[in-house]
C-alpha positions as CSV (number, residue, x, y, z in Angstrom):
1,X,0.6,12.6,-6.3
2,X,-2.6,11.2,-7.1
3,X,-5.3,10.2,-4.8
4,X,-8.2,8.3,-4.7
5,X,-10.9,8.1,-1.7
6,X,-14.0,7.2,-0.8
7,X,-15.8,8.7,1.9
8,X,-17.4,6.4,4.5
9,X,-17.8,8.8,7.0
10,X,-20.0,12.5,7.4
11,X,-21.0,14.5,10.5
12,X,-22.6,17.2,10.9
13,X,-22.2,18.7,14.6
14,X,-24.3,21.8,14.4
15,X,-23.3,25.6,14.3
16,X,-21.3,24.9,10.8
17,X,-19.5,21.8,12.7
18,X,-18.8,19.1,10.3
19,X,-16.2,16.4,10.1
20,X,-15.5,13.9,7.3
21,X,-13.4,10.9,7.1
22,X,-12.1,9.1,3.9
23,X,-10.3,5.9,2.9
24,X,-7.5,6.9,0.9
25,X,-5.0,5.7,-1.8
26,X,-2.3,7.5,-3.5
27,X,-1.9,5.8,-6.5
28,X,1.6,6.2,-7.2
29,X,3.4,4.3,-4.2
30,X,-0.2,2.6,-3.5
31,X,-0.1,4.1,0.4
32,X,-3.5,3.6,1.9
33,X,-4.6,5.5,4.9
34,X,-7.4,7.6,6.8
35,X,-8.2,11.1,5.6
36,X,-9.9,13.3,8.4
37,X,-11.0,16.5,7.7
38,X,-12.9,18.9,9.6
39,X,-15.0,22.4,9.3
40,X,-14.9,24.1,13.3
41,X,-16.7,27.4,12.8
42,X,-14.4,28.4,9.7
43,X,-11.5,26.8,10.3
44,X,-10.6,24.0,8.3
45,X,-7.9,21.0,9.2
46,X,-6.8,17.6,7.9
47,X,-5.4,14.4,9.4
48,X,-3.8,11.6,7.8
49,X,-3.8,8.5,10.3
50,X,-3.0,5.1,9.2
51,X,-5.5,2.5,9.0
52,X,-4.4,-0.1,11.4
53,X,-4.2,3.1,13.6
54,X,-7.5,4.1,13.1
55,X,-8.9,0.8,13.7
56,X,-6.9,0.6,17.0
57,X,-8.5,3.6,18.3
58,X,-11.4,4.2,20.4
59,X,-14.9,3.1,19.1
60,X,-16.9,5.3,17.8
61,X,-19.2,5.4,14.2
62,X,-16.9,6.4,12.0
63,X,-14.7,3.6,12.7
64,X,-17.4,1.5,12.7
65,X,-18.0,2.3,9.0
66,X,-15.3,2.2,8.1
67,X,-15.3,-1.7,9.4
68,X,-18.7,-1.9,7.6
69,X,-17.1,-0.8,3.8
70,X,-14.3,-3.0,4.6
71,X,-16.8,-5.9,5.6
72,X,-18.5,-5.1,1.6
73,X,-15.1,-6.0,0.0
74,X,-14.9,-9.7,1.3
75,X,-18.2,-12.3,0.9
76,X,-18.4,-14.6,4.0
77,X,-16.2,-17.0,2.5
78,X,-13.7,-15.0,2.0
79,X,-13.6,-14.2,-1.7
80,X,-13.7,-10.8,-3.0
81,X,-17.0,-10.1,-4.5
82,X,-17.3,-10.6,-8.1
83,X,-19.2,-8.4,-10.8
């Protein structure tokens, strides 16, 4: 399986806290999803949460940019931006 993300999302809590959150694509069956992985004073974990999900969920920043990098890939009238 191949994936491809982008991170939109890092925080640092303090006392070698840190979360980060990724949008995600495998790039075999084209799946596209929320990556959350965390650092909790040497323990590591991951999440995998879909995106509507995600964007269901309570507010707070990360979700927020994530709304912001989505916002980047469509212009105000609705086109994708083009290079």
């Amino acid at each position: 399986m191949a994936v491809v993300m982008k991170r939109f999302f890092y925080h640092e809590k303090g006392n070698h806290d840190e979360a980060w959150y990724y949008l995600a694509r495998d790039t075999e069956s084209g799946a596209v999803y929320i990556e959350h992985e965390w650092a909790e004073r040497g323990n590591l974990g991951s999440k995998r949460t879909g995106v509507a999900e995600f964007l269901s969920g309570p507010s707070m920043t990360a979700r927020d940019n994530l709304l912001k990098l989505i916002g980047t890939l469509v212009s105000e009238n609705g086109d994708a931006p083009r290079p």
